[in-house]
N, C-alpha and C positions, 0 to 999 in steps of 0.2 A: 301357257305351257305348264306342264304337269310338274312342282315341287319336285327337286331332284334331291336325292338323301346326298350327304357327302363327307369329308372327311374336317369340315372346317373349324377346327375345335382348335385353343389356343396347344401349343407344343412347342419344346424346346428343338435349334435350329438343329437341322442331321444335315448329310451331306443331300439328303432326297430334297428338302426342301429348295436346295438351290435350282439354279438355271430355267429360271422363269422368265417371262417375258416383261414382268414389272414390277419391281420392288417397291413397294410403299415403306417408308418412312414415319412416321406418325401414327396416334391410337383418337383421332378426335372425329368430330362429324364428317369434315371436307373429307379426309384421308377414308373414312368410311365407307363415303358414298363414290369417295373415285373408285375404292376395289370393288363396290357392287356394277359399275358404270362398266370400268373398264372391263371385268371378268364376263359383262352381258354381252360385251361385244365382240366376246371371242377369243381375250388371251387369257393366258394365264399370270395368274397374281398372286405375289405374297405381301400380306401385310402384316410388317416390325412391330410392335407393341412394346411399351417399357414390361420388365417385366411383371411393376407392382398393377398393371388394369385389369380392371375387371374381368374376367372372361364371357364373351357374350352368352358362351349356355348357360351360364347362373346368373343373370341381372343381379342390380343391387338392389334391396328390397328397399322401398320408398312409402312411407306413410302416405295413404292415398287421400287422404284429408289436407296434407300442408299443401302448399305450391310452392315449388322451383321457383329463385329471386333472379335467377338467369335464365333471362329468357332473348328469344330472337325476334323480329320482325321478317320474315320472310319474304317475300316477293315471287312474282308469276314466275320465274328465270328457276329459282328455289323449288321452288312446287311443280314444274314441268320436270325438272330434273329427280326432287325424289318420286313422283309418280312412276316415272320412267324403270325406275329400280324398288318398282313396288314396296313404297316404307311411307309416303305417304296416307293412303290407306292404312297404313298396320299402323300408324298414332292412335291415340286416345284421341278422337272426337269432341268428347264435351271439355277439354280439356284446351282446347286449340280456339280461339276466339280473331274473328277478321276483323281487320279495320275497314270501316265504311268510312271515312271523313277523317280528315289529318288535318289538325291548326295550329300553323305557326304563330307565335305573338312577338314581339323584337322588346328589350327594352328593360323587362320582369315586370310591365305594367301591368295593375291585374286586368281581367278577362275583360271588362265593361268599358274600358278603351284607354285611349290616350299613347298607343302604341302602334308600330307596320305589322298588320298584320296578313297572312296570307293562307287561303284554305281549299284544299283541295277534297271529293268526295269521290266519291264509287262512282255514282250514278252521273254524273258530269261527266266522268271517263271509261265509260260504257262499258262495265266490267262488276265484275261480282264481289269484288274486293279489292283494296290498294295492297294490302297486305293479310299476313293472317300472323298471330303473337303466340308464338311455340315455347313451351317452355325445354329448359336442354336434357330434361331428363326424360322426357317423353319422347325427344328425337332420337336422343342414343337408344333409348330402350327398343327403338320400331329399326332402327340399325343393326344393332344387336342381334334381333330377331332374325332379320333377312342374312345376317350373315352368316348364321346358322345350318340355312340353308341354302350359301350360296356353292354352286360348281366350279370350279377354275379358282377359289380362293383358297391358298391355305395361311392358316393365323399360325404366326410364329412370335413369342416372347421371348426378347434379348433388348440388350443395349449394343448396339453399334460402337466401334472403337478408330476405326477405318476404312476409308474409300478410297477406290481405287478404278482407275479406268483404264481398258487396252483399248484397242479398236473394235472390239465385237464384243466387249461386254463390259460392265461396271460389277465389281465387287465387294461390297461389307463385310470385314470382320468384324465379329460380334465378340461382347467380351469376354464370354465362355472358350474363345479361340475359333470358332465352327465361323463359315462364312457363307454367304448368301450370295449368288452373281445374278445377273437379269439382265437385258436388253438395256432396259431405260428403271433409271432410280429415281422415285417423285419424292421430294421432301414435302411431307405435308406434316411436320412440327413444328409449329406454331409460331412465332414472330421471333424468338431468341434459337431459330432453327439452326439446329448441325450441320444439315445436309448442305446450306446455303455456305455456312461458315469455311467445311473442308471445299469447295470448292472455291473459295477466296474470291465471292462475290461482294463487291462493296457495299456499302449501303449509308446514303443522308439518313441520320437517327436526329431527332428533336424533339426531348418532355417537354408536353406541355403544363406542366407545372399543375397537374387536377390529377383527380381519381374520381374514377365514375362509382357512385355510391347507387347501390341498388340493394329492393327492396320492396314487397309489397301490403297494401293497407285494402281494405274494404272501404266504400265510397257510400255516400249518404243516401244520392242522390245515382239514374242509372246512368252508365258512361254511354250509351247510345250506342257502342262500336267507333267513340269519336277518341284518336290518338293525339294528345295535347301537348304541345312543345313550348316552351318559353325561354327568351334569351336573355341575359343579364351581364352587363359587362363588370360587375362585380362578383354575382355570384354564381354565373357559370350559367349552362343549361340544362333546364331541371324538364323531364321527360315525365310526360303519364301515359302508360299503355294501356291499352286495356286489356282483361283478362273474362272468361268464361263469368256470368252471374256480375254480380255488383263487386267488382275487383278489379284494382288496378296496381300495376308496377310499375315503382321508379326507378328512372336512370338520372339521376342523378350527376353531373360533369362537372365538380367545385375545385376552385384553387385548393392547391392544398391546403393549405393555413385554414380553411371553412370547411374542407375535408375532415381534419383533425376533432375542431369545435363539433361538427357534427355525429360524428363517431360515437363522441362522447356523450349523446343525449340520448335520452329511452326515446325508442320509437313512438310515443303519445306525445314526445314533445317537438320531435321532427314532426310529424303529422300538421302540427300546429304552424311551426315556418312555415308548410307550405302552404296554408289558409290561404296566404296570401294571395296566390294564383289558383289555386283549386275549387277553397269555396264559393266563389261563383257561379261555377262550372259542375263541381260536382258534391257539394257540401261539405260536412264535416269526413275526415277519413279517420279509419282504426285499423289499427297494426293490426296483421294476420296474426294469428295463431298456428305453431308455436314462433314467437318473434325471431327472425332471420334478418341482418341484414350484413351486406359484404361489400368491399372497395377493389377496385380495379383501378392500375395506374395509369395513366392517358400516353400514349406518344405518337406520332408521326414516323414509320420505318419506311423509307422507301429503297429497296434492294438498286441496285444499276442495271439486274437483268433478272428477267426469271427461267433462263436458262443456262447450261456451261455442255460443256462434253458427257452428253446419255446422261443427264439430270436435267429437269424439269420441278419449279417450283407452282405451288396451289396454296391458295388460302392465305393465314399471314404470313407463313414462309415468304411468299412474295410481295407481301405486301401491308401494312398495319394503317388504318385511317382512322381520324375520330369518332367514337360514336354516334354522334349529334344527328346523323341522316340515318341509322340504324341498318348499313349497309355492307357492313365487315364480315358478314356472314356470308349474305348474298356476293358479294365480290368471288367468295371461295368457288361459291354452289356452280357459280359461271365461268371459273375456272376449269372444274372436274368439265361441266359442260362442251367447252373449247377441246379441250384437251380429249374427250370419246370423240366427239367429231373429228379430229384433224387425225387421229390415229387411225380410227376407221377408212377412214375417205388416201389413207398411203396407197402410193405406187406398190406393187408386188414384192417388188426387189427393193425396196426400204426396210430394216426393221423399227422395231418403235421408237430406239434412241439415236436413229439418225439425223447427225447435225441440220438436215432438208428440213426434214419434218417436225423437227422442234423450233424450225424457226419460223415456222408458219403459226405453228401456238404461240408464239409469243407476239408476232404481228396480230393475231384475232386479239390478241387481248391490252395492246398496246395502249391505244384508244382509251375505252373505259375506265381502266386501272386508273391514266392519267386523269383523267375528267375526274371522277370520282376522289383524288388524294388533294387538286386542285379546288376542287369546291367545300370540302369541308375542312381543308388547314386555312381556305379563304374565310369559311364566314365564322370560324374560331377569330381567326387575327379583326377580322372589321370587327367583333361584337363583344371584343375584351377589352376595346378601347372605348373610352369613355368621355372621349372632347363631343361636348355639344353640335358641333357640324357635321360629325363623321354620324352621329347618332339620326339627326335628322335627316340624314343621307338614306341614310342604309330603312330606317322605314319609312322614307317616302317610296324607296326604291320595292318593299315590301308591298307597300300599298299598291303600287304602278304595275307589278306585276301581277297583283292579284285580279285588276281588271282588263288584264288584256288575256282574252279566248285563247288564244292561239298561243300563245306561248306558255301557256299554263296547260296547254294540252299534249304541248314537246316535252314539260317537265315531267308530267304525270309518266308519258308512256317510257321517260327514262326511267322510272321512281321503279315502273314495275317490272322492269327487266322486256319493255317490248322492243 
């Protein structure tokens, strides 16, 4: 279909921008790509932006020499989804590196054994990639781009003040006083979400007492496409991605107390900690140029529902998991996903924020969410604990899985969103 010119430029709210069919809430990837998702399928949308973001027709200009220390692991679910809304494509290419091979180790033993270890590859799971390692500026910018020129979207900057619900529509005042109404309101701001809050959704909240410490180093030795995970019941689990060329990025997941200590070293001397696990695997590393690195606080949020009266939650609105499976993206991506499907697929006589039809979103996504909040606050709690029985447990249990076919083949086609 032929690029449509439009009016989607950010703008302060007027009375015109109201009475759309779906209010977006949030200015981040998920909430991005649900307004390209949903505006492709035919409603109409506005998406709230604070008012300090970016506006998409000026990107922010980016040294095209550094690399982004925030990066994603995507999955097939991901990349089905932004192909769909053509932005996949609009990425930077050489910039975007797959994963072929994924090795877990249990333990922080180095690479050459004495640990559970378990490995999953491409070509074992008959597929062109397990993943592919995005970094978040390259995604917003192919975002940005398409939303540019999307049709049915119009970009609106304000802060929200209140919501408000009748029977036939949901309303935001914004703080300028102007308000917004719409069918169905999506909260797609981020884990400490408004949208969830005025709606007085509970929610189990638990720190895990870490900050994911990221960061990228150049590698010795080539990373093959191979993603290296290591567990440590002292020192957390320390993540290597890969990246485009001989480069990798750490995710890093340390108590805080080893947060702290770390923080405080030059990156040539973190390089060095991680010897221990890397250089076997991939030699000596050196901090990229110019040196970047940044902490993220860990917690577990699990909402009670992710829907209430014409609101529907996406991404960590609904839901916050550990890093450690590199899955908090993809959870969102499958989100927007669920959510264009089950809007699409309404009765006539429904509109989008009908109590029917959002509870069919939330049953498609009931499932997954659980499994997924289940298995990584599970293998947090087994591999922070350090008694000798539980250790030998968990990588025999490593080991046991990594030789059985079959069940390493139901892991994989979860991993990649089949």
């Amino acid at each position: 279909m032929r690029p449509m010119t439009s009016n989607a430029q950010f703008m302060t709210a007027s009375p015109a921008a109201a009475g759309t069919d779906i209010c977006i809430v949030g200015n981040g990837a998920v909430g991005k790509a649900a307004a390209l998702g949903l505006a492709q399928a035919g409603l109409r949308v506005t998406l709230l932006a604070p008012p300090s973001s970016p506006s998409p027709s000026r990107p922010a200009p980016a040294d095209e020499a550094s690399w982004d220390v925030r990066v994603y692991a995507l999955n097939h679910t991901a990349r089905r989804l932004l192909s769909s809304v053509r932005v996949w494509e609009a990425m930077d290419a050489g910039r975007i590196a797959p994963v072929d091979n994924m090795t877990v180790q249990g333990d922080g033993a180095s690479a050459q054994g004495g640990a559970g270890l378990l490995s999953f590859d491409a070509y074992g799971a008959r597929t062109d990639a397990l993943a592919w390692i995005v970094e978040d500026r390259n995604l917003d910018a192919a975002l940005n781009a398409a939303l540019r020129f999307a049709p049915n979207v119009k970009l609106v900057q304000g802060r929200a003040t209140a919501l408000s619900v009748s029977p036939e529509a949901t309303t935001l005042t914004l703080a300028s006083g102007e308000s917004l109404s719409a069918s169905l309101v999506v909260g797609a701001d981020g884990g400490h979400s408004w949208v969830r809050g005025q709606c007085d959704i509970g929610l189990d909240y638990r720190a895990y007492g870490q900050r994911a410490i990221v960061t990228n180093f150049s590698c010795e030795k080539p990373h093959l496409g191979v993603a290296y995970q290591w567990f440590s019941p002292v020192e957390g689990v320390v993540a290597l991605l890969p990246l485009p060329g001989n480069r990798v990025s750490l995710v890093w997941s340390a108590p805080d107390a080893l947060a702290e200590q770390l923080l405080r070293l030059p990156l040539s001397e973190l390089a060095q900690r991680l010897a221990v696990w890397a250089a076997p695997v991939l030699g000596a590393l050196t901090p990229l140029q110019p040196e970047v690195v940044k902490a993220f606080p860990l917690a577990l949020i699990k909402p009670h529902a992710m829907i209430a009266e014409r609101v529907a939650l996406i991404g960590d609105a609904a839901h916050v998991v550990h890093p450690m499976a590199g899955h908090g993206m993809n959870l969102g991506f499958a989100d927007v996903a669920a959510l264009i499907e089950t809007l699409a697929a309404r009765e006539p006589q429904y509109d989008c924020g009908d109590s029917r039809v959002l509870r069919r979103y939330a049953r498609a996504r009931k499932e997954e969410v659980l499994l997924m909040q289940l298995a990584t606050d599970g293998l947090n709690r087994i591999f922070a604990t350090d008694a000798e029985p539980l250790r030998m447990a968990r990588n025999i249990g490593m080991n046991l899985i990594n030789r059985l076919p079959v069940l390493k083949r139901r892991l994989i086609a979860y991993a990649l969103g089949k």
